[in-house]
Structure formats: C-alpha cells, structure tokens
C-alpha positions as CSV (number, residue, x, y, z in Angstrom):
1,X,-0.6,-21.2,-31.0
2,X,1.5,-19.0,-32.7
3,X,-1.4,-15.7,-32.3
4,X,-1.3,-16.3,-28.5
5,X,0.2,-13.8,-26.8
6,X,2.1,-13.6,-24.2
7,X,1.4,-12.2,-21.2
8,X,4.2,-10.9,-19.0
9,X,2.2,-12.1,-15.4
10,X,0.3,-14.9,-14.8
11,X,-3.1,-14.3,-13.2
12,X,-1.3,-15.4,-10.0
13,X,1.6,-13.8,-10.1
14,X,0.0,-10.8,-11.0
15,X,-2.3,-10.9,-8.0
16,X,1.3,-12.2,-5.4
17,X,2.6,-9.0,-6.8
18,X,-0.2,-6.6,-6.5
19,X,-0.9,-8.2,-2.8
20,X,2.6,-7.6,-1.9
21,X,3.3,-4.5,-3.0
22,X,0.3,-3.2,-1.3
23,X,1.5,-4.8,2.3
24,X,4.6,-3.5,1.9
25,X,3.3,-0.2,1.2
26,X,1.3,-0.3,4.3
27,X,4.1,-1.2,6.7
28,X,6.4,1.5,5.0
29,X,3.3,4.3,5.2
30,X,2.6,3.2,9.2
31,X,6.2,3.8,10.0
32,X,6.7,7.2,8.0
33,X,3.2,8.4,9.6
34,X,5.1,7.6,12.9
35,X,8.4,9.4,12.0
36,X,6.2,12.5,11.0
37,X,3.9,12.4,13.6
38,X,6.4,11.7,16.4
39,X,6.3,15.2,18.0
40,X,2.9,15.8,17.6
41,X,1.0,16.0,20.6
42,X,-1.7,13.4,20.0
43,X,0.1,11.3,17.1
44,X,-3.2,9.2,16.8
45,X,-5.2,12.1,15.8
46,X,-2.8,14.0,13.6
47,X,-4.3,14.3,10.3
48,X,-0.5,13.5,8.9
49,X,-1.0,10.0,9.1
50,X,-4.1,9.8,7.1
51,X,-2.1,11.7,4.5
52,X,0.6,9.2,4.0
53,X,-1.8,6.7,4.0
54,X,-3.2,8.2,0.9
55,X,-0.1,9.1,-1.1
56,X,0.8,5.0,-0.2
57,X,-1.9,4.0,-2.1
58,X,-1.6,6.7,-4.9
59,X,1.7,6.0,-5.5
60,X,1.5,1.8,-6.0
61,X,-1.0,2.4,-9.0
62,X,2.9,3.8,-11.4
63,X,5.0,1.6,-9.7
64,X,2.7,-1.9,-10.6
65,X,3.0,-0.4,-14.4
66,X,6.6,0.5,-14.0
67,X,6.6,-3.4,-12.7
68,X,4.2,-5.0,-15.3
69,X,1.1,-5.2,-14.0
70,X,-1.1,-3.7,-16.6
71,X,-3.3,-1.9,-14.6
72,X,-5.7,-0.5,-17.5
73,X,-7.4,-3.7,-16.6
74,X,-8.1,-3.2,-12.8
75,X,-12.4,-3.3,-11.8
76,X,-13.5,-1.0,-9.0
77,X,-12.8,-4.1,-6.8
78,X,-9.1,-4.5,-7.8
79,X,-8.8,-0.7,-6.6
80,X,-10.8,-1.2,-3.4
81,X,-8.5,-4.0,-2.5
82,X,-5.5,-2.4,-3.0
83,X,-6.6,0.4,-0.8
84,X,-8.4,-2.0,1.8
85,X,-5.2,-4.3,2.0
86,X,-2.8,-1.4,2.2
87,X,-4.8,0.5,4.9
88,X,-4.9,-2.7,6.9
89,X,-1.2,-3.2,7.3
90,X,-0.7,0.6,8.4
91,X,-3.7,0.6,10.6
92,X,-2.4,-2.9,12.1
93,X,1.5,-1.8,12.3
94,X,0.6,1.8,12.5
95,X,-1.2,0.8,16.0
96,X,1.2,-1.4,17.5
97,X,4.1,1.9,17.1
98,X,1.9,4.1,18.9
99,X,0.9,1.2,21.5
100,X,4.7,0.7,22.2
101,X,5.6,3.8,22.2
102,X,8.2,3.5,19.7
103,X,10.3,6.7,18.0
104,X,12.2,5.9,14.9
C-alpha cells in the first residue's frame, strides 16, 4: 500500500475535466469568432473563425497541465476528442449567433 501512488485525478475526474474544459472552450471560441467576425461581410466564411477555433484547441493542451491533467499520457484519440468536442460546441453555438443575428 504504502508504494501506491497517488494520483492527483481519478480516471473520471480526469475525463469531467478534460470534457469540460473543451466545451467551454468551444462556447468561448464561437462567441470571440463572432466578435471578430462581426463586420465582416460574410461572417460565415471569414477564415477568422476557423482561426480561433484552432488557437481554442491549442491553448487547452497548457492549461489541462497547469490544472493536473497529465497530458504526457493522452493517445491520438484523447487529442482527436478534445478537438472533435471543442469544434462541436463552436460549430453548434457558433451557428445559432450567426442564425440570430446576434452582435456582442
């Protein structure tokens, strides 16, 4: 017992906390695409949004170690669903500011 060691996350709170961070990070990336792209002339197509998109999911890889997560230990698929979840949430909120018509 005493040579276990400790790990600061469970295997579920690691994956709560990866999920959420990457959800947030999607809403907060949809609604700064929209801020930037707000006086663009086709929002939709402006190549600005993609770009947030990508710095969103660049960024969560330091702040999950800064958190914990020991990240060293992600598989391909633990990469591919941080950038799958995070580019569903600003695709999904991302489109519902543009559908409304919405300026922030």
């Amino acid at each position: 017992m005493a040579t276990d060691t400790a790990d600061r996350f469970s295997s579920h709170m690691r994956g709560v906390t990866v999920t959420a961070l990457a959800s947030v990070m999607g809403i907060v990336a949809a609604v700064a695409a929209s801020v930037l792209t707000a006086d663009a002339a086709t929002p939709a197509t402006d190549p600005m949004g993609v770009f947030v998109l990508a710095g969103a999911v660049l960024v969560q890889f330091p702040v999950l170690q800064v958190v914990g997560v020991d990240v060293s230990d992600f598989s391909t698929k633990d990469y591919l669903y941080v950038a799958f979840m995070t580019f569903s949430l600003w695709f999904v909120c991302w489109a519902i500011l543009l559908s409304t018509g919405t300026t922030l």
